[in-house]
Phi, psi and omega in degrees: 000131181257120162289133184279143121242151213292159202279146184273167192286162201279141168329316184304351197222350169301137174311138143183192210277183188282168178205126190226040180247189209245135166237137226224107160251126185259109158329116165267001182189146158320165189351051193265111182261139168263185199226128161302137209291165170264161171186119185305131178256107174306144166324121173086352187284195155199139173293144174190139174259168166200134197304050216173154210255176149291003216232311219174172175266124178354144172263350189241139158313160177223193188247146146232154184190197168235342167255118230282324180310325153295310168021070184090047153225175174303331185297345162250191183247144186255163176224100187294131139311115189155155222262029191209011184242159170203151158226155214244168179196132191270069193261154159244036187181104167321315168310024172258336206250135185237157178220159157218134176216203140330124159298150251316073124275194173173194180209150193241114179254140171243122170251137193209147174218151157281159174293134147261107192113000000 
């Protein structure tokens, strides 16, 4: 006899604490694409990027993807300058996320969840 058991609840409504951290990328050469350090994104958090340095917001667009060989094609995202823009990307790993911008631009990644429960 197999016993069922009951289905579990969507990861979005299971309890646990808030979650808030900051991953920091600096261009290290113009249209060089680098890869965001990785860091596993738990179930129910979002990804959101942002155009800025520690210092200030970018002078430049930069590129997003998951491939660093799309980059600056239809094949990415563009992330425009400026201090009122962001794009969110449904990844479970940063380390997914590749950029290319302006030597010292940079992209500011946030993975954040609410607290539940």
């Amino acid at each position: 006899m197999t016993k069922t058991l009951p289905p579990l609840a969507p990861a979005e409504s299971l309890p646990g604490p808030p979650l808030y951290v900051q991953l920091q990328l600096i261009f290290a050469a113009t249209n060089a694409p680098q890869n965001v350090p990785s860091f596993v994104v738990p179930p129910g958090a979002s990804v959101v990027l942002f155009p800025t340095t520690s210092t200030g917001v970018n002078a430049h667009a930069s590129y997003i993807g998951e491939q660093p060989e799309l980059l600056g094609t239809t094949g990415s995202r563009v992330l425009p300058a400026g201090a009122d823009v962001s794009i969110s990307l449904p990844v479970d790993n940063t380390g997914k996320i590749w950029a290319m911008g302006t030597m010292g631009d940079g992209v500011l990644v946030v993975v954040s969840a609410p607290q539940i429960g």
